[in-house]
N, C-alpha and C positions, 0 to 999 in steps of 0.2 A: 436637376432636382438634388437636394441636399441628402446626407445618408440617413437623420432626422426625420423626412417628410418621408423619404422611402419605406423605411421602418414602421413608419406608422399607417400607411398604406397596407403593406404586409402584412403588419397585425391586423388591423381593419377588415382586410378580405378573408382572412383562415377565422376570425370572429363569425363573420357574417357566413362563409361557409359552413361552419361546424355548424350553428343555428338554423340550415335551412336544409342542410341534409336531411333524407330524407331516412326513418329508423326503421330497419326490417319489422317486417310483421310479425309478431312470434304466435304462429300456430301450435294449439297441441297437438299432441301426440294420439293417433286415431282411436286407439287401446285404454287412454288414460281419460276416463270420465267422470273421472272427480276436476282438473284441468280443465276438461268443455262444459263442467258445472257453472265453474266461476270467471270461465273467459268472458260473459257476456257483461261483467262489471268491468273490465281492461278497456276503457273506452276508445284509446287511441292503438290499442293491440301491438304495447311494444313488449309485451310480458310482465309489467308490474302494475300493481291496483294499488290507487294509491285512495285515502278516503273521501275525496271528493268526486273520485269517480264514481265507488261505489254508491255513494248519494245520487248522485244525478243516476245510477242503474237503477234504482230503488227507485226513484221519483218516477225514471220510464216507465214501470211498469204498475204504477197505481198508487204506491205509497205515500201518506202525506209525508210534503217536506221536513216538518222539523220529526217527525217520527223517524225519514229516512237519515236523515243529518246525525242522531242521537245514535240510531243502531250501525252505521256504518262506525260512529265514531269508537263505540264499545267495540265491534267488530276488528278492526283492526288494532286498537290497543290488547287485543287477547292474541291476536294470528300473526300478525309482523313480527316478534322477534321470534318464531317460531320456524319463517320464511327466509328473512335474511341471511344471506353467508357471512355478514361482520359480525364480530363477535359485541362489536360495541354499540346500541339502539341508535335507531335513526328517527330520530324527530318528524320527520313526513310520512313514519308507521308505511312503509311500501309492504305488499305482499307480493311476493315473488312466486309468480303464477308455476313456474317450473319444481319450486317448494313447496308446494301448495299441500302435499302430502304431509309434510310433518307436522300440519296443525291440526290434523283429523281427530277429532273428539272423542270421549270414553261415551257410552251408557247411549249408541246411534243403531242403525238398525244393520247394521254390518253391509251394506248394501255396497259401500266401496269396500276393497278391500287393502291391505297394508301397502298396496303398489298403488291405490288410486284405480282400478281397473273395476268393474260392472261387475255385480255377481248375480247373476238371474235368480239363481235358487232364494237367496235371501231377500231379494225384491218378492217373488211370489210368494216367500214367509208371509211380509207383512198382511197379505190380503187371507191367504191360507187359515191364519192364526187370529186375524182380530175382524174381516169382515163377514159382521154376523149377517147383519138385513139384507146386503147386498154382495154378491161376491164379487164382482167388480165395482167394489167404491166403498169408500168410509162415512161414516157420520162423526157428529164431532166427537162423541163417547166415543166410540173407537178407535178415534186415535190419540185419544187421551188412555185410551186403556195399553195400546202401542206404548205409546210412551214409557209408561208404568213399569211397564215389561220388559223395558229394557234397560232398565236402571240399572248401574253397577254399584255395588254399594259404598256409601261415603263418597261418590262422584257429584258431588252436587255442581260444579262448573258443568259438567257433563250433562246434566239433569238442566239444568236452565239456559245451555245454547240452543239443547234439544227442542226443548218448546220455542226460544226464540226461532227457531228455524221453522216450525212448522205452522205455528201460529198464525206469520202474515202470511204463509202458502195458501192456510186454509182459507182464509178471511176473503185472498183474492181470488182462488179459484174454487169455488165450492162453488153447484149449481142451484136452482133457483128451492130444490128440497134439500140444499145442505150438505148435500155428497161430495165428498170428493171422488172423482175416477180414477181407476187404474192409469186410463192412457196420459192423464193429467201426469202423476204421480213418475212415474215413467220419464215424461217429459222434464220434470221438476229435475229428475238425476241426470239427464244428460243434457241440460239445460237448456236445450231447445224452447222450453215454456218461456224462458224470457224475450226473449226476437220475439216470441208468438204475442204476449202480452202487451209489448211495445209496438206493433205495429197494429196490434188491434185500438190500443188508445191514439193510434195516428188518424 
């Protein structure tokens, strides 16, 4: 065999291995539930979301397509270079699920906190403070009044991921009188609700 046909042989096989290796699974971290908020868009769980993942999460769990396609796509144009370690944008908008902290928005309901971590007191705010009818559960004025309430001023980005974010929660888990629940709500923050969604439309 020639050193030509060897070479390229060699090349050939470290191609075809790097391609089939197989990529650890990047679990978060048990503490960090902002991290197991958005790992259930990581569709192949190697740590980065990239926007076509997120579409197809969104689509798992009820969202029309091109509504999910549009909001993944604004989503990652605001969160990716917020996420990445280069200093210079990458065109495929990854979000880097271990970054995932530093995109946390102004004018939210303080629920995670500046580490990403669960804050119970301020989950039980939201219901303490704006569930009037029900004290386990929202109606849609309530949490439109939530909202309100947490606006920080002149944060208008702040103010419109806000509703982006709670909008299609509501739409897809409110029950048949329009509530939303506690356990739902819950669910939403450590993102257990999306498995649950997805494999209910299985």
């Amino acid at each position: 065999m020639s050193f030509w046909a060897f070479s390229f042989l060699f090349f050939f096989f470290m191609v075809s291995y790097a391609f089939s290796a197989e990529v650890d699974e990047y679990v978060p971290a048990e503490q960090d539930a902002l991290q197991r908020h958005v790992s259930f868009f990581d569709r192949d769980h190697d740590g980065i979301i990239y926007p076509w993942e997120t579409a197809e999460g969104m689509i798992a769990i009820g969202l029309n397509p091109l509504l999910a396609k549009a909001s993944a796509a604004q989503i990652h144009m605001a969160i990716s270079p917020k996420t990445i370690e280069s200093k210079l944008p990458d065109l495929k908008l990854p979000i880097v699920v271990k970054n995932v902290v530093n995109a946390k928005h102004g004018s939210d309901t303080g629920t995670y906190d500046a580490q990403g971590r669960f804050v119970p007191e301020k989950f039980e705010e939201i219901f303490s403070k704006h569930a009037h009818a029900h004290s386990d559960s929202l109606t849609w004025d309530e949490l439109m009044e939530m909202l309100k309430a947490n606006r920080q001023p002149n944060d208008f980005q702040g103010w419109a991921v806000s509703f982006a974010e709670w909008k299609p929660f509501y739409d897809l888990c409110k029950d048949n009188d329009g509530l939303l629940h506690k356990d739902t709500v819950r669910a939403i923050y450590d993102g257990s609700l999306f498995s649950q969604l997805e494999k209910g439309r299985k």
